[in-house]
BAKOL-884413 format. One record per residue: x, y, z of N, C-alpha, C in turn. Coordinates in nm, 3 decimals, decimal comma. Atoms other than C-alpha are relative to their C-alpha. Layout:
// BAKOL-884413
+---------+---------+---------+---------+---------+---------+---------+---------+---------+
:     npx :     npy :     npz :    capx :    capy :    capz :     cpx :     cpy :     cpz :
+---------+---------+---------+---------+---------+---------+---------+---------+---------+
:       X :       Y :       Z :       X :       Y :       Z :       X :       Y :       Z :
...
+---------+---------+---------+---------+---------+---------+---------+---------+---------+
END
This chain:
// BAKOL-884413
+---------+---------+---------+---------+---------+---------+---------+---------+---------+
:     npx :     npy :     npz :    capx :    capy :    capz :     cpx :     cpy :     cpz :
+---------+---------+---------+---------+---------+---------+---------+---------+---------+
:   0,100 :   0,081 :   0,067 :  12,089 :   8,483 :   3,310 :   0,044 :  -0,147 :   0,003 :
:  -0,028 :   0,135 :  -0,047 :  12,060 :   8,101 :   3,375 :  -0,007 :  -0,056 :  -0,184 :
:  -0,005 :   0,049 :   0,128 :  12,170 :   7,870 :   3,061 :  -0,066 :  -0,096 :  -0,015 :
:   0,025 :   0,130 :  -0,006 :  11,900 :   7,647 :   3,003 :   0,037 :  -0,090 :  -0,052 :
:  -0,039 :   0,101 :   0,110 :  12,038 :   7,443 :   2,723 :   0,137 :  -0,080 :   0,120 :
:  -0,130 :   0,099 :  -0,028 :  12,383 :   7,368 :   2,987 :  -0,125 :  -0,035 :   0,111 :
:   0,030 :   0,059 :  -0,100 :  12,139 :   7,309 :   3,274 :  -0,062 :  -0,094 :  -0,033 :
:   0,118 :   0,184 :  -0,006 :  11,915 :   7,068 :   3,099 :   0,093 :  -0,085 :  -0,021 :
:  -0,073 :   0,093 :   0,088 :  12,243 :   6,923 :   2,958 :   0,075 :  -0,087 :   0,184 :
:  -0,058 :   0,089 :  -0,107 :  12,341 :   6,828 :   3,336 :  -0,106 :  -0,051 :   0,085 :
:   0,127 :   0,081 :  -0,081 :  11,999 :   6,736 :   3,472 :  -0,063 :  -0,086 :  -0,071 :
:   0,039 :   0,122 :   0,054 :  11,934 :   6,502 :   3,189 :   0,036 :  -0,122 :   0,047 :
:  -0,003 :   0,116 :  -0,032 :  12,106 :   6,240 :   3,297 :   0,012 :  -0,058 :   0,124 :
:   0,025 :   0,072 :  -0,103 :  12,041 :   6,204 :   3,619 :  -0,216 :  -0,028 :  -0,014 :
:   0,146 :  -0,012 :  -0,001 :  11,663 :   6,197 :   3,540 :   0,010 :  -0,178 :  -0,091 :
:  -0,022 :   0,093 :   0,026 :  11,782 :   5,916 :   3,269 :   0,038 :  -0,142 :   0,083 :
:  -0,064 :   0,110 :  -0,061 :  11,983 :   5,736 :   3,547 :  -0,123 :  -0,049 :   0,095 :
:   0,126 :   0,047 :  -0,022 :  11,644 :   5,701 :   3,725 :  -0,141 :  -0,033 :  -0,069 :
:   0,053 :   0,044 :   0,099 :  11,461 :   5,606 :   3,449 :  -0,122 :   0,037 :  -0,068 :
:   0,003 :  -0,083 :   0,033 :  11,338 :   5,902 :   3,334 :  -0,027 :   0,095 :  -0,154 :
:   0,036 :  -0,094 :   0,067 :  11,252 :   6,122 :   3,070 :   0,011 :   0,171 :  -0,026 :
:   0,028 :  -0,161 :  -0,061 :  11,334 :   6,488 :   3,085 :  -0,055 :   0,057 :  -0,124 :
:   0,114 :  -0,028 :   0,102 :  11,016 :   6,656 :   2,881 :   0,075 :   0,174 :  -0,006 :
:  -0,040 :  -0,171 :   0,025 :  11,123 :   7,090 :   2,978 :   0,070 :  -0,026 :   0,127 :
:  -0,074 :  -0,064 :  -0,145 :  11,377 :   7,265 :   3,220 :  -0,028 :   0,129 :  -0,033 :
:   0,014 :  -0,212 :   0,008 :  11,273 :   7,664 :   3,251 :  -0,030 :   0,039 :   0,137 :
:   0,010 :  -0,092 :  -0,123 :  11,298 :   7,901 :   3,488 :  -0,143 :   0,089 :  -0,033 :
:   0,093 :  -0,149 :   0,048 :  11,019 :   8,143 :   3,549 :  -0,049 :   0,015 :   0,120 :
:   0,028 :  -0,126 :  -0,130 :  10,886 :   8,401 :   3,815 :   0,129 :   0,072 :  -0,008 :
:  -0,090 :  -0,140 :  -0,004 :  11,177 :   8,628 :   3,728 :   0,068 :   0,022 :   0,117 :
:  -0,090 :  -0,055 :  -0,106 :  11,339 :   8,821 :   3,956 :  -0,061 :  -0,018 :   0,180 :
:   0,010 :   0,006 :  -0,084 :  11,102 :   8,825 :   4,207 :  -0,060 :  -0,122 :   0,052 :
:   0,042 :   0,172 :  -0,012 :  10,998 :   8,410 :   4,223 :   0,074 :  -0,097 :  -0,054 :
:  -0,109 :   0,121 :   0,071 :  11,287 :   8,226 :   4,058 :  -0,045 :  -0,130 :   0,045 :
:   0,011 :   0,109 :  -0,022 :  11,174 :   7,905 :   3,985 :   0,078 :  -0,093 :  -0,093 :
:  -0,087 :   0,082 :   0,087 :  11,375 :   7,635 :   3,862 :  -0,135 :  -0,160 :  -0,067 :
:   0,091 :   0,093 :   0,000 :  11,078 :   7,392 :   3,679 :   0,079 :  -0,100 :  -0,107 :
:  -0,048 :   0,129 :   0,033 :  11,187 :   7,051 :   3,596 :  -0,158 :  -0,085 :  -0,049 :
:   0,149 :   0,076 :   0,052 :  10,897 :   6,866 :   3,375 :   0,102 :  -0,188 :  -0,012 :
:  -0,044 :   0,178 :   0,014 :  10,990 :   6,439 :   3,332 :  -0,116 :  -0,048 :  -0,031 :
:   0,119 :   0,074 :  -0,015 :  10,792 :   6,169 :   3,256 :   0,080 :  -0,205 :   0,000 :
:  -0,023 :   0,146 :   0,051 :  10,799 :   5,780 :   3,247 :   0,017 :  -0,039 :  -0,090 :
:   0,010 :   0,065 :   0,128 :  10,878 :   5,619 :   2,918 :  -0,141 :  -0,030 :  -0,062 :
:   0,103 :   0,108 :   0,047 :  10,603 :   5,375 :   2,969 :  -0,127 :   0,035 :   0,024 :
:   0,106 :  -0,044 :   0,018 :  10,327 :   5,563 :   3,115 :   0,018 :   0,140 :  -0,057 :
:  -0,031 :  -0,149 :   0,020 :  10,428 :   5,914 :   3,022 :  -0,054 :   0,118 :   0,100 :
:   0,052 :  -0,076 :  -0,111 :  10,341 :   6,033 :   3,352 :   0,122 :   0,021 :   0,175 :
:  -0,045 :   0,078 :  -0,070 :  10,520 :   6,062 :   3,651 :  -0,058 :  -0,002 :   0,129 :
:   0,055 :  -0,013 :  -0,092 :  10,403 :   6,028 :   3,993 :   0,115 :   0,027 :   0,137 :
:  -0,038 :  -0,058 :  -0,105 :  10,427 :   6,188 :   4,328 :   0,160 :  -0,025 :   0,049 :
:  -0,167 :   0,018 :  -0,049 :  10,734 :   5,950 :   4,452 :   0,092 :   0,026 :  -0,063 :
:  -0,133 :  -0,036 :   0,132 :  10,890 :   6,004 :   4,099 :   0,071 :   0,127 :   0,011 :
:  -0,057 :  -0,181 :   0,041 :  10,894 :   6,399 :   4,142 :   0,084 :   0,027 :   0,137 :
:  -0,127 :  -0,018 :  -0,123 :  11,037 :   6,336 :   4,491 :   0,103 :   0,007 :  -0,022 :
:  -0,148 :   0,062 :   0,018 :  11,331 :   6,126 :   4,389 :   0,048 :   0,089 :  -0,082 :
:  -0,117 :  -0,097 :   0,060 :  11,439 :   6,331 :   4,117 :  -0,006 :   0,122 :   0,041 :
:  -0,044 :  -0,059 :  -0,054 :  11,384 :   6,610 :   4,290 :   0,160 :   0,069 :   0,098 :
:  -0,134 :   0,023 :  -0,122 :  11,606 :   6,502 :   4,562 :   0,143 :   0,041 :  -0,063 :
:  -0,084 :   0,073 :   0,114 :  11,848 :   6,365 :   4,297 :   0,077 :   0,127 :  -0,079 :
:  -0,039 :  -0,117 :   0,039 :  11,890 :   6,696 :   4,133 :   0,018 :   0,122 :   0,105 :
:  -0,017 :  -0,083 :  -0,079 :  11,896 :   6,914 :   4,423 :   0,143 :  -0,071 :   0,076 :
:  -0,122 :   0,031 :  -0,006 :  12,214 :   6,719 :   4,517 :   0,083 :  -0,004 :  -0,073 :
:  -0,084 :  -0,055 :   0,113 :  12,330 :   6,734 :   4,218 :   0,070 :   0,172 :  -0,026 :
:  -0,032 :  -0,131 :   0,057 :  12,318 :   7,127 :   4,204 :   0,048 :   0,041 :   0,123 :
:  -0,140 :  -0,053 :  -0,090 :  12,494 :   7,134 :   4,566 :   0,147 :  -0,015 :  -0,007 :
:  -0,164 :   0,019 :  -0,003 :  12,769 :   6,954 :   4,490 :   0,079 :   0,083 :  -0,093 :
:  -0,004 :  -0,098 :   0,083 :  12,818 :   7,213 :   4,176 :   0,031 :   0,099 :   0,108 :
:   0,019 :  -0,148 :  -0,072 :  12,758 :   7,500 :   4,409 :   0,101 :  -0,023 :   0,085 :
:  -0,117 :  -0,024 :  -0,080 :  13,044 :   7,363 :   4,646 :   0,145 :  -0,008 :  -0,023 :
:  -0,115 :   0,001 :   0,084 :  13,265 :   7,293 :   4,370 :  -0,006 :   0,167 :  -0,032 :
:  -0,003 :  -0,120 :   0,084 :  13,227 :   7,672 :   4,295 :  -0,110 :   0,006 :  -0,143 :
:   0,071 :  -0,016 :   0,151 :  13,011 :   7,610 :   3,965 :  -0,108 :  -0,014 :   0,027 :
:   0,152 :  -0,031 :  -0,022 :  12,701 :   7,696 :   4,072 :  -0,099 :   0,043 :  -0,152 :
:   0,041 :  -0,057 :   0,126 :  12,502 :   7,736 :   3,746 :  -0,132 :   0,088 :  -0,020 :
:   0,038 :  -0,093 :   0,019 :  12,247 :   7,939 :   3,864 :   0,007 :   0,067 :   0,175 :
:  -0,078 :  -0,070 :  -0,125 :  12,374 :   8,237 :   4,095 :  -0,119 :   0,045 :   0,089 :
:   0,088 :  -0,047 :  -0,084 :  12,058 :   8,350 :   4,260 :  -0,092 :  -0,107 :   0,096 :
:   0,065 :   0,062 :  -0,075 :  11,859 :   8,178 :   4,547 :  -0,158 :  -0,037 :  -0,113 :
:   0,110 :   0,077 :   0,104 :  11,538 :   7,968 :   4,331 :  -0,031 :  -0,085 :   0,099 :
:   0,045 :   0,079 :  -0,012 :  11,282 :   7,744 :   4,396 :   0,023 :  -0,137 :  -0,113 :
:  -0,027 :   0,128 :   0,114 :  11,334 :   7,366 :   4,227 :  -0,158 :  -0,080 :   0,018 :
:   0,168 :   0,100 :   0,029 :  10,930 :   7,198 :   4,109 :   0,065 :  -0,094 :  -0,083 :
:  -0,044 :   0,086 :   0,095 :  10,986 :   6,894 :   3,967 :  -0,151 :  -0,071 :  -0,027 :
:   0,091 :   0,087 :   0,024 :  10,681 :   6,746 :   3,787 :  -0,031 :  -0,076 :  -0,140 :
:   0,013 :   0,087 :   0,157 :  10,483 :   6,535 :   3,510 :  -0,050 :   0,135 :  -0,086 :
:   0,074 :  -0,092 :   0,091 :  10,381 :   6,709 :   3,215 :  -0,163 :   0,042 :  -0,009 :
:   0,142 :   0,022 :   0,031 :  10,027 :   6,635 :   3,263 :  -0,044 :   0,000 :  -0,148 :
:   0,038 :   0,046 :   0,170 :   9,777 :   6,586 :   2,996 :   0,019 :   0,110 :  -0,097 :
:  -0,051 :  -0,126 :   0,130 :   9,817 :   6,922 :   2,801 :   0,135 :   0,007 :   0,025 :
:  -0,131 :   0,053 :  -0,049 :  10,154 :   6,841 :   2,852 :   0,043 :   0,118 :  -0,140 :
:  -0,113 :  -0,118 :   0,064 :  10,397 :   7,145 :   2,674 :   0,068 :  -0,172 :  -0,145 :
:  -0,098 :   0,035 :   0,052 :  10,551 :   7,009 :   2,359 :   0,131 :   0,062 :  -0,051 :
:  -0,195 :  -0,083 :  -0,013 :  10,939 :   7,039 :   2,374 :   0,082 :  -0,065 :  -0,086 :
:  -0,089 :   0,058 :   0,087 :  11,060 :   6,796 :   2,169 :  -0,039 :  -0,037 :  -0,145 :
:   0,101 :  -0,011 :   0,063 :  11,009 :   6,672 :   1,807 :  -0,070 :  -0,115 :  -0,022 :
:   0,087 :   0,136 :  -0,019 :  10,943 :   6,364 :   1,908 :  -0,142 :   0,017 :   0,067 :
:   0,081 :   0,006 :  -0,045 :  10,651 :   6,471 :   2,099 :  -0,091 :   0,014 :  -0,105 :
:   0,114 :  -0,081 :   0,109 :  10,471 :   6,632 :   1,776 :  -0,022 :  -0,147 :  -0,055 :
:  -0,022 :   0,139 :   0,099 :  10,533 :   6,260 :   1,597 :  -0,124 :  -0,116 :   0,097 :
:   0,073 :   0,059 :  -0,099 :  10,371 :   6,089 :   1,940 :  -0,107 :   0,044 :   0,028 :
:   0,124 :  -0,036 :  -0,014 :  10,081 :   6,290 :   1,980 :  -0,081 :   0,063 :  -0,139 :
:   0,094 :  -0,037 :   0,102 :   9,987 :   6,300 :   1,627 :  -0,129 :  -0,033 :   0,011 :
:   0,134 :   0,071 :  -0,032 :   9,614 :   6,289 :   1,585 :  -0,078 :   0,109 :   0,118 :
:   0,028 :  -0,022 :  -0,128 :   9,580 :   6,508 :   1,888 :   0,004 :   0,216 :  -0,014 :
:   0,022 :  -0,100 :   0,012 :   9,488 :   6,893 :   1,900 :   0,085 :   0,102 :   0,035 :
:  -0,124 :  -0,104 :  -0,096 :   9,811 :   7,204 :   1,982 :  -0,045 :   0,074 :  -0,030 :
:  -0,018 :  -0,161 :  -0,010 :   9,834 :   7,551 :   2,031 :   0,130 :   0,024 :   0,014 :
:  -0,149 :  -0,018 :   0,043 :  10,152 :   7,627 :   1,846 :   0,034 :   0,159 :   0,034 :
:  -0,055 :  -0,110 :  -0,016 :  10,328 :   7,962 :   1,906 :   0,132 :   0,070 :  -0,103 :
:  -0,103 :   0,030 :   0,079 :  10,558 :   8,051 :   1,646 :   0,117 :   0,077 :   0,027 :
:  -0,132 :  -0,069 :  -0,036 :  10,925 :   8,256 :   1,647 :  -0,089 :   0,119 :  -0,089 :
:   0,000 :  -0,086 :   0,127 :  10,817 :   8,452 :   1,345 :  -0,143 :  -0,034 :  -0,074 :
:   0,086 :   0,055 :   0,107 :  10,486 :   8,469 :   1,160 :   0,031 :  -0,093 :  -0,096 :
:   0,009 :   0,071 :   0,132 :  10,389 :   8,250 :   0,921 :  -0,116 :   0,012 :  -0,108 :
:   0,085 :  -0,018 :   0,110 :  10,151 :   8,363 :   0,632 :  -0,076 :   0,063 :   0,113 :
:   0,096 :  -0,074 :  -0,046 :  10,039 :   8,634 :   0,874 :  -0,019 :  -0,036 :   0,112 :
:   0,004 :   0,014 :  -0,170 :  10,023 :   8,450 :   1,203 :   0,070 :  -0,090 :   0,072 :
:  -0,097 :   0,032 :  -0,113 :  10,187 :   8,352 :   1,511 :  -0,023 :  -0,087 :   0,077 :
:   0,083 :   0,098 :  -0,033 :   9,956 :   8,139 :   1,650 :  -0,126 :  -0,101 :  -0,063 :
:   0,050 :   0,096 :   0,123 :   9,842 :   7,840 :   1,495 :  -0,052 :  -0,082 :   0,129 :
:   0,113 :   0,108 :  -0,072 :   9,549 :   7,596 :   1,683 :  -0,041 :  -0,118 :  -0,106 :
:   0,051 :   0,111 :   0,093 :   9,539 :   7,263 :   1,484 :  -0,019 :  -0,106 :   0,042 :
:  -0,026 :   0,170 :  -0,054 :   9,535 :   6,848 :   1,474 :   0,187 :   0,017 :  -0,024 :
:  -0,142 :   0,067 :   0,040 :   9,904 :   6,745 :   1,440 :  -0,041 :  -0,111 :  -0,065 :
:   0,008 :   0,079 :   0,071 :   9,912 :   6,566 :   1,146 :   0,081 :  -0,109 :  -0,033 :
:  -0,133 :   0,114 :  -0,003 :  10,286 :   6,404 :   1,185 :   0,129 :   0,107 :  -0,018 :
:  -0,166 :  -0,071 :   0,019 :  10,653 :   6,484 :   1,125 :   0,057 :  -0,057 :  -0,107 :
:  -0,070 :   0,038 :   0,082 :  10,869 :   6,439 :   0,843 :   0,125 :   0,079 :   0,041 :
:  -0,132 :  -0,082 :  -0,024 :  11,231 :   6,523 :   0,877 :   0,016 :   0,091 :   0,116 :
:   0,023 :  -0,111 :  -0,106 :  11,235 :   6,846 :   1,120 :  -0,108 :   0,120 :  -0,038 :
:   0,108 :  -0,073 :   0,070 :  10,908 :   6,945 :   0,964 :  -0,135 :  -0,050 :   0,104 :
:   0,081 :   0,024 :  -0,066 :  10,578 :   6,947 :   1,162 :  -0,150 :   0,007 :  -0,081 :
:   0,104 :  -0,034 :   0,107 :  10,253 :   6,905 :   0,968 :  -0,135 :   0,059 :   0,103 :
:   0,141 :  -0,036 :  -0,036 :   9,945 :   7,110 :   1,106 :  -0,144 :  -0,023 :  -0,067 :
:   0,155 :   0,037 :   0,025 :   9,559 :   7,020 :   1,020 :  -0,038 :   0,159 :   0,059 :
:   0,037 :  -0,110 :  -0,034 :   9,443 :   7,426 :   1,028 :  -0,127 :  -0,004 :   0,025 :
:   0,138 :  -0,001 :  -0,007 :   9,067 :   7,289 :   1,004 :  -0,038 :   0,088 :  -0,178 :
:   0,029 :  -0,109 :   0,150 :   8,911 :   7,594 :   0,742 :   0,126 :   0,061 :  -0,074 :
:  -0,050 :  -0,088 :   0,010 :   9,243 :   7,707 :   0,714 :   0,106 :  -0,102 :  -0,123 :
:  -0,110 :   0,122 :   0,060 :   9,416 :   7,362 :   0,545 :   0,096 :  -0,014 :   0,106 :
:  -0,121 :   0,084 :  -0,046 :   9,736 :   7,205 :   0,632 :   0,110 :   0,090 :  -0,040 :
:  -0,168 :  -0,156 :  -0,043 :  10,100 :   7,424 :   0,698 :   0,056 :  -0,126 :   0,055 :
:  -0,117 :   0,071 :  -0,031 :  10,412 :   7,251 :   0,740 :   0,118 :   0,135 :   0,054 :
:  -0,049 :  -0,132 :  -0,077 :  10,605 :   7,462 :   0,982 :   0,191 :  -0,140 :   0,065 :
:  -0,177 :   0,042 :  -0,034 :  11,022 :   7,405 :   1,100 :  -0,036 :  -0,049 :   0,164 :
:   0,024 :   0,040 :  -0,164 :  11,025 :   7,223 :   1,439 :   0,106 :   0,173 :   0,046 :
:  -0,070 :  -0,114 :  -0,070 :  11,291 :   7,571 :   1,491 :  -0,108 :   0,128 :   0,002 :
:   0,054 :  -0,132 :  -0,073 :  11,041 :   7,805 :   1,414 :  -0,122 :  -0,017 :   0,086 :
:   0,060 :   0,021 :  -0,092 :  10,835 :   7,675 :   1,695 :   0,034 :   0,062 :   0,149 :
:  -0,007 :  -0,055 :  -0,180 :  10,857 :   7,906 :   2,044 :  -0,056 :  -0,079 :   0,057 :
:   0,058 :   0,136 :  -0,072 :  10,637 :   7,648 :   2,222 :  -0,146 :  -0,048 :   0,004 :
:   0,129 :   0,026 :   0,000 :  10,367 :   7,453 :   2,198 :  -0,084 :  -0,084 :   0,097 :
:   0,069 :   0,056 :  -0,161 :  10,121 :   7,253 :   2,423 :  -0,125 :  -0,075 :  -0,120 :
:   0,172 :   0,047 :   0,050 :   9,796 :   7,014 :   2,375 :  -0,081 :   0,070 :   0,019 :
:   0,143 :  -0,033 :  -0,079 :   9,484 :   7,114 :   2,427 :  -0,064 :  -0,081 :   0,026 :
:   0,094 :   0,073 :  -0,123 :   9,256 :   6,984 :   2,660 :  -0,121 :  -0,034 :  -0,094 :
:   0,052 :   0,049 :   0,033 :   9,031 :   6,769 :   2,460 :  -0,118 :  -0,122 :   0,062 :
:   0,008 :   0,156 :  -0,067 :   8,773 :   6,495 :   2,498 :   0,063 :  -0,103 :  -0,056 :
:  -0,082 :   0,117 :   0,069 :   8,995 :   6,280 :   2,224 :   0,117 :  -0,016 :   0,117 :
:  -0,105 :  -0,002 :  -0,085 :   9,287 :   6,378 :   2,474 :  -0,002 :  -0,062 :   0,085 :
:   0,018 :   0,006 :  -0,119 :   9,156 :   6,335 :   2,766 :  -0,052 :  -0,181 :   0,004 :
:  -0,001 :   0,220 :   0,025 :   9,033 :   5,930 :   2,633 :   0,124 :  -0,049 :  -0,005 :
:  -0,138 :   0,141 :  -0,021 :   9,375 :   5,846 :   2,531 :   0,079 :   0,022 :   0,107 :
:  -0,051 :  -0,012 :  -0,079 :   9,470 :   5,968 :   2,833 :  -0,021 :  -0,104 :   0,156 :
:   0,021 :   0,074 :  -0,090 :   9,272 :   5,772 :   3,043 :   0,038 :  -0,103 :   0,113 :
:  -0,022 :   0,124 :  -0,043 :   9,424 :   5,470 :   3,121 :   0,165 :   0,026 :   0,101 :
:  -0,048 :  -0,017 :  -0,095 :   9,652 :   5,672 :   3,306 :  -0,031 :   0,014 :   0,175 :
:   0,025 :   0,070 :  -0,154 :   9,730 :   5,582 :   3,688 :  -0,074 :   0,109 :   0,068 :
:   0,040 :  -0,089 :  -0,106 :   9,502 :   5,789 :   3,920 :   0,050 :  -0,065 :   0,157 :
:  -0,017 :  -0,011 :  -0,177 :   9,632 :   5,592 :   4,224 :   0,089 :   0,077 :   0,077 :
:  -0,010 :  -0,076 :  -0,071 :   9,722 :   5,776 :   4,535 :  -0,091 :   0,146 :  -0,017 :
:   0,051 :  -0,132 :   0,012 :   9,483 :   6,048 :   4,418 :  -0,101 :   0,008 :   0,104 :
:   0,103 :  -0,022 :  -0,086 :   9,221 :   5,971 :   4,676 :   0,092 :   0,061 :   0,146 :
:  -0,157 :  -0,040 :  -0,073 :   9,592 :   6,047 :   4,922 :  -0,084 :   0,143 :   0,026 :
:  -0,037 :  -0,146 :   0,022 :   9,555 :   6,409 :   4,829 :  -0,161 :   0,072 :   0,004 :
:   0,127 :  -0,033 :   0,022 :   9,141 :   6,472 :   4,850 :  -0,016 :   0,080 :   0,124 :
:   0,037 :  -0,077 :  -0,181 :   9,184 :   6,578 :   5,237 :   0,117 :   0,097 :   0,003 :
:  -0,102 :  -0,080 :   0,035 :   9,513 :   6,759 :   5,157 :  -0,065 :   0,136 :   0,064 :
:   0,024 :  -0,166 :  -0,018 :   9,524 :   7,136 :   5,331 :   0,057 :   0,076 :  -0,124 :
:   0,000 :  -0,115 :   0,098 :   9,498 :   7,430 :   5,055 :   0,129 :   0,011 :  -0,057 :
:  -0,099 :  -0,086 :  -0,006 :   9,804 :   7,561 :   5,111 :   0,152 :  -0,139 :  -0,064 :
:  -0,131 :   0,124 :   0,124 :  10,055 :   7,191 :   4,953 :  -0,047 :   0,008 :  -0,083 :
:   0,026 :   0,033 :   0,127 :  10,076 :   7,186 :   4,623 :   0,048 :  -0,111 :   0,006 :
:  -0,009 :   0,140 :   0,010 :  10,029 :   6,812 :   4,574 :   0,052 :  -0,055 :  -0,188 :
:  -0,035 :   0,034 :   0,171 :  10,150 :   6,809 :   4,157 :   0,127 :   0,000 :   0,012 :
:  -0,129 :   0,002 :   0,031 :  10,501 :   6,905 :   4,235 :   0,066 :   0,005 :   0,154 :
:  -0,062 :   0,059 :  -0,124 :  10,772 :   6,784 :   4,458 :   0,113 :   0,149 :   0,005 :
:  -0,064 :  -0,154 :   0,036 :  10,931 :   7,158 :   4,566 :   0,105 :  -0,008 :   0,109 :
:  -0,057 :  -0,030 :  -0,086 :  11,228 :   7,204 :   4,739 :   0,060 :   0,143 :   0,028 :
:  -0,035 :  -0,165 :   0,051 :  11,308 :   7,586 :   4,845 :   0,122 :   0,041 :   0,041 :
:  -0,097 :  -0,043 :  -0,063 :  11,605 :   7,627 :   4,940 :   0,113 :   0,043 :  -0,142 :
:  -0,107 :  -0,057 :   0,064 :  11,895 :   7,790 :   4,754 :   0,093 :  -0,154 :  -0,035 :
:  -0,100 :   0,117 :   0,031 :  12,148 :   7,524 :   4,594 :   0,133 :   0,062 :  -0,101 :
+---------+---------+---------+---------+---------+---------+---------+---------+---------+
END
């Protein structure tokens, strides 16, 4: 089993040293699709684009050879590495994100019920301490532990999708003639490292 907590702890700062953001690191497709997904974003737009997911791509896929030829390979099985932006329903991972997108609509997931359920759909109302305030709608307001949070995400709004706007679409007209078969969101390299 791969450790995400040491792998994000050595792919943070090369994501930092390119000026960077690292939003999630998780594996998933299992046994039979190992993927290694790398989320980032810009500071300033909170997005990153195509050349961004290259470079750190790159950046980290050299990183996890020179590991692998030192012997410390940190994850032992052949994987794919995606490196992309969060986009607009962008996963929240941190608890700074809940504080930054207050105002703005999640689909929380919890560790452990809470007064009966596991899944909570609200506004984010803010953060205090390592406390997260939910807007339930009919249901009121719940203050939940940023720990007992399994993971949460935006939802796809039209409030969202406005303050989202003024993010960059250029190079998107690039990718309109694109064949089927590239995925144009993430910069993938497949090779074993």
């Amino acid at each position: 089993m791969v450790d995400i907590a040491a792998l994000s702890a050595l792919i943070e700062p090369e994501a930092k040293a390119l000026g960077f953001e690292l939003v999630r690191v998780k594996m998933t497709g299992g046994k039979s699709d190992p993927t290694l997904q790398i989320m980032a974003e810009r500071p300033d737009t909170r997005q990153l684009m195509l050349d961004d997911c290259s470079v750190l791509s790159h950046r980290v896929s050299d990183m996890l050879d020179a590991l692998e030829a030192e012997g410390r390979d940190p994850i032992e099985e052949a994987y794919r590495l995606e490196v992309s932006s969060p986009g607009i329903d962008r996963p929240l991972t941190r608890l700074s994100d809940f504080a930054d997108w207050a105002g703005h609509e999640a689909r929380i997931r919890l560790v452990e019920p809470v007064e009966g359920r596991k899944q909570l759909t609200g506004e984010i109302v803010g953060v205090e301490g390592d406390r997260v305030t939910i807007d339930l709608g009919k249901h009121g307001r719940t203050e939940i532990g940023f720990s007992d949070i399994d993971n949460a995400k935006l939802t796809m709004t039209d409030k969202l999708i406005a303050a989202t706007a003024p993010l960059s679409s250029e190079g998107a007209d690039e990718f309109e003639d694109a064949p089927d078969d590239i995925d144009v969101d993430l910069a993938t390299a497949e090779d074993k490292h």
